[in-house]
N, C-alpha and C positions, 0 to 999 in steps of 0.2 A: 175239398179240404181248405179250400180258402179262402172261403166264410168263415171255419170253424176257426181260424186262426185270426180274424181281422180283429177278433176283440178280446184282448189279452187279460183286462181285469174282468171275472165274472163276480168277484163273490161267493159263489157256490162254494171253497172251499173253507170259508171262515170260521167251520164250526169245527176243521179237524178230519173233513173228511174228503174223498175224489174219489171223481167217475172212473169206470174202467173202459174198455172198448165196448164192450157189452151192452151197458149203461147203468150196471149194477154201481152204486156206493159202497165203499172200503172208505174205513180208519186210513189217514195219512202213515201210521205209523204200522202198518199191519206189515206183515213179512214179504206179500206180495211185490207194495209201494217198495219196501227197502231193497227188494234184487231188482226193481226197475231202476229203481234212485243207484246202484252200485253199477248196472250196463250203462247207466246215462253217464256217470263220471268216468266209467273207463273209454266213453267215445272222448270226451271232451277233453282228456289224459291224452288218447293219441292227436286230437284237433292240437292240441299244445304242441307235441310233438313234430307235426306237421307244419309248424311252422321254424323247421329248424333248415338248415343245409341237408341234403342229403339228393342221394343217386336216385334218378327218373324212376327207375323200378319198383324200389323201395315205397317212394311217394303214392304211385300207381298200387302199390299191393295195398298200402294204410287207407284210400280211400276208397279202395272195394271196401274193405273191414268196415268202415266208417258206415259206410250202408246196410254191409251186414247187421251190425249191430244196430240201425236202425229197425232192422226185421224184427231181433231177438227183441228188442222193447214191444214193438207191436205184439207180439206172440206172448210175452208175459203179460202186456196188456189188456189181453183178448183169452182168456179162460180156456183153456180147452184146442188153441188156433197151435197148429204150427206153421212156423213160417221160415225156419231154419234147415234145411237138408241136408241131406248125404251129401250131395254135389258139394255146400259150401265146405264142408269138412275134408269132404277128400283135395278139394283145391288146396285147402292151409296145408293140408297134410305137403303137397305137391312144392307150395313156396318152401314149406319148409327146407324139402328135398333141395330144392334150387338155390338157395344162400345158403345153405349150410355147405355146399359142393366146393363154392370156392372160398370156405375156413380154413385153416389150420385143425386136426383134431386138437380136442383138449384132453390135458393129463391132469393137470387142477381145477379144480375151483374156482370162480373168480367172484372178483365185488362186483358191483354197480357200479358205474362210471367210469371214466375214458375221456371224450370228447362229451361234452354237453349235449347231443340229440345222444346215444348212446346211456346215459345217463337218464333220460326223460323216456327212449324205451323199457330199461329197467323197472322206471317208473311205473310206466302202463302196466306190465307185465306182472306188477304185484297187484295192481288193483284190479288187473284180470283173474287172478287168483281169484281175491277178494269175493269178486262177484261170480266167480264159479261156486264159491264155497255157498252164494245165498243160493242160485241155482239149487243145489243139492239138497240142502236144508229144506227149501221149499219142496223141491221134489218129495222130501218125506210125507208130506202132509195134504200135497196140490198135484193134480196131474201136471207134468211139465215135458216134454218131448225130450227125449233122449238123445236128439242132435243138437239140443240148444247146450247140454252140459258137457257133450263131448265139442262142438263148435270155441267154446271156452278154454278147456283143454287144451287142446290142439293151438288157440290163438296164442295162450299163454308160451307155449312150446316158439311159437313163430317169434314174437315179440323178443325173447332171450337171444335166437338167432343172428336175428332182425341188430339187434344192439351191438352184436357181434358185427355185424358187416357194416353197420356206421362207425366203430371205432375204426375198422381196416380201411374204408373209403376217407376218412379223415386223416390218414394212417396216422394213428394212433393204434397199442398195443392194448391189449386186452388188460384188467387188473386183478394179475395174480392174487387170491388168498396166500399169505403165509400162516401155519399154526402159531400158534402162541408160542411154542417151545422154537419156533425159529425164528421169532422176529429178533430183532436188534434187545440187546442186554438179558434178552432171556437164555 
């Protein structure tokens, strides 16, 4: 791997198109590139993240993820490969379990933001969406493994949490939704 990486400019993409793992060429622009381009900003979403304040745990769970989703890139990479499993699914499922335990249940709604890492979770958490949603879309059309779409899922589930337990570790309170019909002069 690191030869492959000592020479950063090749060329090879300047007509519009990249290799895959395979070593097949795709269009830059094909649907494949675009859910690897949406897992590659939702890593770089939580790298931002990661460099916020937050509890040992928390850090430790963001940078297994960080690696996971190094996988799902490779596996979207690689046609055919999976590289994401049960085990990583049922772990989030697991964190989830574990910071959700020492929340408050919720009876509302709430916004995005809090405390600034809280805030930059939310963040991730929609462009975990995001790239679940190309996940899918490609699944219509490409073999794609059925733990990379649920791996997503699930992430997105953790990340909400996850945003939940850095406002409380900052204490800071979560931010209530009001409807429209009860905010102030309505």
């Amino acid at each position: 791997m690191g030869n492959r990486l000592s020479k950063i400019v090749t060329r090879t993409g300047d007509a519009g198109t990249t290799g895959l793992g395979d070593g097949s060429r795709v269009a830059k622009d094909c649907l494949r590139i675009e859910t690897m381009g949406q897992v590659d900003e939702l890593n770089s979403t939580i790298g931002l993240l990661l460099t916020e304040e937050m509890p040992d745990a928390v850090r430790r769970a963001l940078t297994g993820i960080q690696h996971d989703l190094f996988d799902l890139g490779g596996e979207l990479c690689i046609p055919g490969t999976s590289m994401i499993s049960e085990t990583q699914v049922v772990h989030l499922e697991s964190l989830v379990g574990e910071f959700n335990a020492a929340l408050s249940p919720l009876k509302d709604f709430i916004l995005p933001g809090g405390c600034r890492a809280a805030a930059v979770a939310h963040l991730a958490r929609t462009v975990c969406r995001r790239a679940e949603r190309h996940v899918v879309h490609l699944a219509n059309t490409e073999t794609v493994s059925d733990f990379a779409r649920k791996y997503l899922n699930r992430l997105s589930d953790l990340l909400f949490v996850l945003a939940r337990a850095l406002n409380k570790a900052a204490g800071r309170d979560d931010v209530l939704w009001v409807h429209g019909s009860r905010r102030d002069g309505a």
